[in-house]
KEDOMI-192139 format. One line per 8 residues: their letters; for each residue x, y, z of C-alpha. Coordinates in nm, 4 decimals, always signed. Example, Ala and Ser with C-alpha at 12.3 -4.5 7.8 and 13.67 -1.06 7.14 Angstrom:
2
as) +1.2300:-0.4500:+0.7800  +1.3670:-0.1060:+0.7140 $
This chain:
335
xxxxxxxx) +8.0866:+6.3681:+9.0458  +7.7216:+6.2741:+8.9774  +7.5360:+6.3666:+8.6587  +7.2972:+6.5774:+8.8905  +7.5940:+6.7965:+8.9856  +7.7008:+6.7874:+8.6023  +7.4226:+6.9332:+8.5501  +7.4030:+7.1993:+8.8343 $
xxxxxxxx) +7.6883:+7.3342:+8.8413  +7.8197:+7.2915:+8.4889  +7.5213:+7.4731:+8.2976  +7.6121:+7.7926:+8.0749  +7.9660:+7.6547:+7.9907  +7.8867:+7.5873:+7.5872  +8.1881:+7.9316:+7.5728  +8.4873:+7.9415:+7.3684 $
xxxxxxxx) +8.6988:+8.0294:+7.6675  +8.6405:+7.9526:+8.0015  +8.8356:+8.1533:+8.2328  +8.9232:+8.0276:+8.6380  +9.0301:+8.2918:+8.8400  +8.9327:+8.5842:+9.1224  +8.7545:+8.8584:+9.0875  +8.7983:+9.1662:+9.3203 $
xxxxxxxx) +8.7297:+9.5404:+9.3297  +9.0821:+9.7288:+9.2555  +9.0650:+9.9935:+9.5053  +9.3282:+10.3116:+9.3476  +9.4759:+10.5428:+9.5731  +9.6384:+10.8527:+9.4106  +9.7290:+11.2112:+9.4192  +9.3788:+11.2410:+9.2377 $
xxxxxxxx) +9.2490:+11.0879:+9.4787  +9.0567:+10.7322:+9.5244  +8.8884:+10.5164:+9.3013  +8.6894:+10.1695:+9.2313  +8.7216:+9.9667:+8.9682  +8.6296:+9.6257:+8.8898  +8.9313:+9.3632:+8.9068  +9.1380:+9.0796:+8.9447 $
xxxxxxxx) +9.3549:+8.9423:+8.6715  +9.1456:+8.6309:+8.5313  +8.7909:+8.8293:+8.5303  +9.0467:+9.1391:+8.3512  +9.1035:+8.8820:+8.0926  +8.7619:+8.7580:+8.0845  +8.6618:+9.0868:+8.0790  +8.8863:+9.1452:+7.7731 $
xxxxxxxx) +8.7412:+8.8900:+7.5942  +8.4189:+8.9549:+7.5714  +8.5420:+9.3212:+7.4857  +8.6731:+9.1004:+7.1848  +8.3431:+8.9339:+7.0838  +8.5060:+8.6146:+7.2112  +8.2127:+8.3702:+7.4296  +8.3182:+8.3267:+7.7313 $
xxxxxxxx) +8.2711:+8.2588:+8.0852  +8.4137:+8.3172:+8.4471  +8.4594:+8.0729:+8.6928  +8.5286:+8.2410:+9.0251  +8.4400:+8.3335:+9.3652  +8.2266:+8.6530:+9.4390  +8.0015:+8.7483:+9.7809  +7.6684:+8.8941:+9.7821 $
xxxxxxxx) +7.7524:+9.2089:+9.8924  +7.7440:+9.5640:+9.6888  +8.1073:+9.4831:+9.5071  +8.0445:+9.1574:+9.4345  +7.7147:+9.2956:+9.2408  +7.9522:+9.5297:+9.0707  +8.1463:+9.2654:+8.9396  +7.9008:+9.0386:+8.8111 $
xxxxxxxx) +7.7269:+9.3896:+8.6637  +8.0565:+9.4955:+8.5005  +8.1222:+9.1456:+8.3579  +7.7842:+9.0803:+8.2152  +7.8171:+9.4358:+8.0200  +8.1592:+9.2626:+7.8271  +7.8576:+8.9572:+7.7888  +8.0669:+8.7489:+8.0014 $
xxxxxxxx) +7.8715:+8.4485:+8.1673  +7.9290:+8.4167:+8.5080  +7.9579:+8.0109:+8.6090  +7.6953:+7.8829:+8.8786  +7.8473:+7.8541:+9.1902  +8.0812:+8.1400:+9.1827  +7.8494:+8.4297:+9.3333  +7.8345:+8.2866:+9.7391 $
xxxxxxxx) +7.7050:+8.4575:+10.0972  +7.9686:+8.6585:+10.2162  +8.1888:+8.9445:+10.1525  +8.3816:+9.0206:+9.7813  +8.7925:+9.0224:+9.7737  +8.9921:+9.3753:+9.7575  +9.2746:+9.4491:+9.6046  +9.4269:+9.8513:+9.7236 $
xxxxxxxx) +9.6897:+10.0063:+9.5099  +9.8884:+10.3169:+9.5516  +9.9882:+10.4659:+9.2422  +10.3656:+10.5399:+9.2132  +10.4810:+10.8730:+8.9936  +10.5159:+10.6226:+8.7215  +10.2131:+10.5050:+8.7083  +10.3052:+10.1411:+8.8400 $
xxxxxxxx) +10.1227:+10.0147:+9.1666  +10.1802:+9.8417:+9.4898  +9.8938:+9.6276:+9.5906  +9.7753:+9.5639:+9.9389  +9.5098:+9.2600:+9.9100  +9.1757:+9.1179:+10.1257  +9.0822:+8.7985:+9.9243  +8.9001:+8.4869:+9.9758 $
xxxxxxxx) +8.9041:+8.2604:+9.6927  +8.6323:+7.9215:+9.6889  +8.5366:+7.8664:+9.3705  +8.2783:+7.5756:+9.3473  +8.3880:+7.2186:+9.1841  +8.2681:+7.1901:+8.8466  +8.2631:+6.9607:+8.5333  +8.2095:+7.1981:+8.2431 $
xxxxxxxx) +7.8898:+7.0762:+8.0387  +8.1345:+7.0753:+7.7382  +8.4789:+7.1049:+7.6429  +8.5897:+7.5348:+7.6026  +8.8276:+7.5709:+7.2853  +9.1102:+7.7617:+7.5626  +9.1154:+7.7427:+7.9414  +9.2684:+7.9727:+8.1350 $
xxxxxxxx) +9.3797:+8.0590:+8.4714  +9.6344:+8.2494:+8.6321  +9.7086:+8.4656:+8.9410  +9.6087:+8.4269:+9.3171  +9.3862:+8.1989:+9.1523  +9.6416:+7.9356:+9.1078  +9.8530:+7.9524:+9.4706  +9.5725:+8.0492:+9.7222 $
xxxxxxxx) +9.3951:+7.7539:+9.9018  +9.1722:+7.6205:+9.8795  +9.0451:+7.7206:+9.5358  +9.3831:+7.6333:+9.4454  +9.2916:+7.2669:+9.4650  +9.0012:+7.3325:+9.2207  +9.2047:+7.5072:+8.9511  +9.4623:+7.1909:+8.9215 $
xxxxxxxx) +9.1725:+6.9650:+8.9033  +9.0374:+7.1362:+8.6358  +9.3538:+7.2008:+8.4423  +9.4417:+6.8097:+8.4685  +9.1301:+6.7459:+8.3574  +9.1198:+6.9812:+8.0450  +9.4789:+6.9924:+7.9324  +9.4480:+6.6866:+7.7014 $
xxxxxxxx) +9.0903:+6.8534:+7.5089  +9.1725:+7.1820:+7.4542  +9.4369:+7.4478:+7.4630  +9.5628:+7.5676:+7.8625  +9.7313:+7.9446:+7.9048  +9.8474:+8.0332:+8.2439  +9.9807:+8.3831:+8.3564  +10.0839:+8.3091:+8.7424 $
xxxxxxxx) +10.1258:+8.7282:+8.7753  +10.3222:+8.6944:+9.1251  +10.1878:+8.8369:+9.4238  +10.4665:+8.7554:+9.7069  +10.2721:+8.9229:+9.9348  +9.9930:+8.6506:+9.9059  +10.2449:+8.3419:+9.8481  +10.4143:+8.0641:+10.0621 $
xxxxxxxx) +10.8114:+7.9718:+10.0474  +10.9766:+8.1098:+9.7205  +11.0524:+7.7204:+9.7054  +10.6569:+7.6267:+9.7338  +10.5213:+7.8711:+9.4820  +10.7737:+7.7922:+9.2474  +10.7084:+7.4167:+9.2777  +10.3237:+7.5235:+9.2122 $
xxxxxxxx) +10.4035:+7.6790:+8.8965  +10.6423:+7.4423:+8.7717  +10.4005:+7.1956:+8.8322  +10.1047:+7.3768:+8.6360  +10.3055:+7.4945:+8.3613  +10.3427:+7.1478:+8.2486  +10.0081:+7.1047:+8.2043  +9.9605:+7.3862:+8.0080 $
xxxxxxxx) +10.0123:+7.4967:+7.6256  +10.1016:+7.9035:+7.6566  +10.2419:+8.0460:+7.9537  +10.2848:+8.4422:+7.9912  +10.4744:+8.6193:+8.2854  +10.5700:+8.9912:+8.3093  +10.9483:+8.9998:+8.3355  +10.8911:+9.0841:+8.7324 $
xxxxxxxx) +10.7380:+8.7501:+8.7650  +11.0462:+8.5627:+8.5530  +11.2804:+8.7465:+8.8151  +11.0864:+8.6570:+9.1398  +11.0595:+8.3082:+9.0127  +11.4358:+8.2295:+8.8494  +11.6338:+8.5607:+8.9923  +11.9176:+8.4693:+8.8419 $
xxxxxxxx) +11.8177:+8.3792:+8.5254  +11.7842:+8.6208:+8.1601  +11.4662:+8.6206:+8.0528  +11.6040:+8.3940:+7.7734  +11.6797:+8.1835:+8.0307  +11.3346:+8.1531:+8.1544  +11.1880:+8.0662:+7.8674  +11.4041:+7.7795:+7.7744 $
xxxxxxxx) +11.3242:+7.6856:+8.1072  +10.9992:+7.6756:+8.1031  +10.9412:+7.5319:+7.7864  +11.1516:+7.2355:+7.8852  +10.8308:+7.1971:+8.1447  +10.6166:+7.1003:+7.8504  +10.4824:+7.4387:+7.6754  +10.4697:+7.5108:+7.3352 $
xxxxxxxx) +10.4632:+7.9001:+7.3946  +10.6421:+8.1304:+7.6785  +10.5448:+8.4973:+7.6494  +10.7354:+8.7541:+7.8715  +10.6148:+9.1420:+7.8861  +10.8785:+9.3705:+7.9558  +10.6711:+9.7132:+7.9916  +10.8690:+9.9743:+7.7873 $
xxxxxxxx) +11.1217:+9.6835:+7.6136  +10.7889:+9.5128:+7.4815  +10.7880:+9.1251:+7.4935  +10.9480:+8.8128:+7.4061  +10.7603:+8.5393:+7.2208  +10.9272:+8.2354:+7.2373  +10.9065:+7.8995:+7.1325  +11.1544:+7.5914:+7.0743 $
xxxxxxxx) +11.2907:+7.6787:+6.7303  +11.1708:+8.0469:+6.7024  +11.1410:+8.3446:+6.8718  +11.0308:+8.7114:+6.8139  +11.1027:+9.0208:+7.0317  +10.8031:+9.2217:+6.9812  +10.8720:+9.6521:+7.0288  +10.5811:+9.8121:+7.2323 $
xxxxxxxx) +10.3239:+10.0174:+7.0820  +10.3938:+10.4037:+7.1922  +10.1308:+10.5057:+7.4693  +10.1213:+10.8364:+7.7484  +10.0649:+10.6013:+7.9766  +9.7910:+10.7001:+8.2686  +9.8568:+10.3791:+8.4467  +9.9229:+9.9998:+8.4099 $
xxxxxxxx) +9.6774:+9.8844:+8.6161  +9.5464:+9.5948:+8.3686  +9.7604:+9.6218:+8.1091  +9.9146:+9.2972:+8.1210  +9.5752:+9.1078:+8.1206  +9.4970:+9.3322:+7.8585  +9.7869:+9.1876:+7.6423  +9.6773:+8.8425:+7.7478 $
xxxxxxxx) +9.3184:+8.8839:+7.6316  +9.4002:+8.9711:+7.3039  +9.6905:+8.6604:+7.2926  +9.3921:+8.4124:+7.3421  +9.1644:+8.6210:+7.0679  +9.5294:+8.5870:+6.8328  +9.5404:+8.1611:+6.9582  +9.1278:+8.1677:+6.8638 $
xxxxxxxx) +9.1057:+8.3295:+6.5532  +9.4379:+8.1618:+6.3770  +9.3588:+7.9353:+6.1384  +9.7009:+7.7388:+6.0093  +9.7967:+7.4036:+6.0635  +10.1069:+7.4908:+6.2525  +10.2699:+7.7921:+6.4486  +10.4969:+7.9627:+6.1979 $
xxxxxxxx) +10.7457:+8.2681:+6.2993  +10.5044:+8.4825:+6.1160  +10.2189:+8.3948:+6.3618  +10.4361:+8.4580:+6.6633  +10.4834:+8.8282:+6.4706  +10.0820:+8.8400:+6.4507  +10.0169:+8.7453:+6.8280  +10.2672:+8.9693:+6.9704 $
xxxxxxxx) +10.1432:+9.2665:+6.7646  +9.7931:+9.2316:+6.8465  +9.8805:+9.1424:+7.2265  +10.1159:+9.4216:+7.2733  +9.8375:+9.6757:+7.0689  +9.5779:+9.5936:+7.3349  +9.7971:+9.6786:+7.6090  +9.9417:+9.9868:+7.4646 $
xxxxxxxx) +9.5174:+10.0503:+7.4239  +9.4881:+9.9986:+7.7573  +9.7838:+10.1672:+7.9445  +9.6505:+10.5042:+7.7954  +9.3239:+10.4800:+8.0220  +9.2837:+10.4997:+8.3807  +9.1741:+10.1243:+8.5238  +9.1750:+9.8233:+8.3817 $
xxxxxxxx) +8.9760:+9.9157:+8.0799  +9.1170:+9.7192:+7.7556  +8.9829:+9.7551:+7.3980  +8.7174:+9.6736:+7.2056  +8.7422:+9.4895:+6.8604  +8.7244:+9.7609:+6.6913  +8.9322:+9.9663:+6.8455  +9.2322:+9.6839:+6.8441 $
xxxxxxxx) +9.1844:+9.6443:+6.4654  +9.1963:+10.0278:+6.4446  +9.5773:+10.0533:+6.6293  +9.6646:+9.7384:+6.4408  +9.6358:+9.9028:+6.0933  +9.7358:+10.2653:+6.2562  +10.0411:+10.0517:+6.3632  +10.0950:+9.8449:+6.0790 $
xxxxxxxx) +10.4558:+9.7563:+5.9680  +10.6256:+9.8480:+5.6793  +10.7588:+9.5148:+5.6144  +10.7216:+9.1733:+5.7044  +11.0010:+9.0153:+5.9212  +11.2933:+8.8040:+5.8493  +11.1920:+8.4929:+5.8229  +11.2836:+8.2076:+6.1032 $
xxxxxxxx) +11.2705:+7.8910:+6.1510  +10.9294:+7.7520:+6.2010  +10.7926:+7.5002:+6.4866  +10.4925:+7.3043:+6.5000  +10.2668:+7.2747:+6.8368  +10.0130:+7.0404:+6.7679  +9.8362:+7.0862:+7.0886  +9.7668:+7.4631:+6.9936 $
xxxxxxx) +9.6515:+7.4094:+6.6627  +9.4707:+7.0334:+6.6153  +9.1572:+7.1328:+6.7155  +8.9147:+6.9835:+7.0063  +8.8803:+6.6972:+7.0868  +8.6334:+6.5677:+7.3810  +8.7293:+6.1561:+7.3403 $
């Protein structure tokens, strides 16, 4: 790639966190009828994050029609920066969802993902990328350059959040995830995406798999049972936070947003049990936040900090042993 393209599509990228991913319009059908919200699991984390006060951008693929305007309109109100190149001619991806009794929904997807190359002007303290993003050609392509090319300068999280519907073979998407995952530093799956992936495997099982890939961190949500945080020599299994939930639609990008603010805004020289304890609480507040609101609509700062200390624990932990993950906590390097 030529300095000229460096410097035209790479402008704007001086963030903490770039983001890679698509963006959609979630389109809710319910007994309440229907509704439109803005979507898509990277720009909900994205999204999140600049609820957060984090800096950060979106690299993604978006037409010039009416939704696509929503989008960029609903990210830029977060103060997310939208990367050159990923607002194009041409129509925006949908995502429909019927809402189950439960509050759970089944997705029925219109998506074209071609996101523009790009070399980043500098070096983002976290990447991240997840989703459709990750398994849909040809943007696909794009999002392993750019994770190869990033993994060794900064801090990589990946949730794949499985959509069969929009996948190959069972045997080629879990060869694409494999293959990521060992590029990256924190990986988080919701326990349906651990059972579509390894279905005969605990979710103890998955982790210790997928750590063996090269992670230091493997996150699984379980809705209701909470989440497992686990590393090499420790792991915690974090409770939810109580919620009436109104529906889950964003919930686990929700808990991912705040995971990167935890990875961020952590300032020891190596992951100790009682960090795990701090990023699962503050990950599992925001999507208890979240779950309590209709749409992907995840908390501010203020409102996080406010459930943290309305949720705050008696008592510390037990202690456990502690592992060190120098890639997460070394700083940035751009050598």
């Amino acid at each position: 790639m030529t300095q000229n393209q460096r410097n035209d599509h790479g402008s704007g990228a001086n963030v903490d966190v770039l983001v890679i991913g698509e963006a959609l319009v979630d389109i809710v059908v319910s007994s309440q009828g229907t509704a439109k919200h803005p979507g898509g699991s990277p720009a909900n984390v994205a999204y999140g994050l600049g609820r957060l006060g984090v800096h950060t951008a979106l690299l993604t693929s978006i037409g010039d029609d009416h939704h696509g305007t929503t989008i960029e309109t609903h990210l830029r109100s977060a103060g997310v920066h939208l990367m050159p190149g990923s607002k194009s001619r041409g129509g925006t991806s949908t995502a429909t969802g019927v809402l189950t009794p439960d509050g759970s929904a089944q997705y029925d997807f219109t998506i074209r993902w071609e996101p523009p190359r790009i070399t980043p002007s500098s070096i983002p303290k976290i990447l991240h990328t997840g989703s459709i993003a990750t398994f849909l050609a040809p943007g696909a392509a794009v999002v392993r350059e750019l994770i190869e090319q990033a993994h060794q300068h900064c801090i990589v999280t990946y949730d794949p959040n499985i959509r069969p519907a929009l996948l190959g073979s069972h045997a080629e998407a879990k060869t694409i995830f494999e293959e990521l995952a060992s590029f990256t530093d924190v990986v988080k799956l919701s326990d349906e995406d651990a059972a579509w992936l390894y279905p005969r495997l605990a979710p103890d099982q998955v982790s210790q798999l997928i750590l063996d890939l090269g992670p230091g961190l493997v996150v699984i949500t379980r809705g209701e049972q909470g989440s497992l945080l686990t590393m090499q020599d420790a792991k915690v299994d974090m409770p939810p936070v109580k919620s009436t939930v109104v529906d889950t639609i964003g919930a686990g990008d929700a808990y991912m947003s705040a995971l990167i603010y935890g990875l961020l805004t952590r300032n020891a020289h190596g992951l100790e049990p009682s960090a795990l304890d701090s990023l699962g609480r503050r990950a599992s507040a925001a999507a208890g936040i979240t779950v309590r609101r209709a749409g992907a609509h995840p908390p501010t700062s203020e409102e996080l900090h406010n459930e943290l200390q309305k949720n705050q624990p008696a008592q510390q932990p037990p202690t456990a042993r502690s592992h060190r993950v120098p890639a997460l906590i070394s700083g940035i390097t751009t050598d």
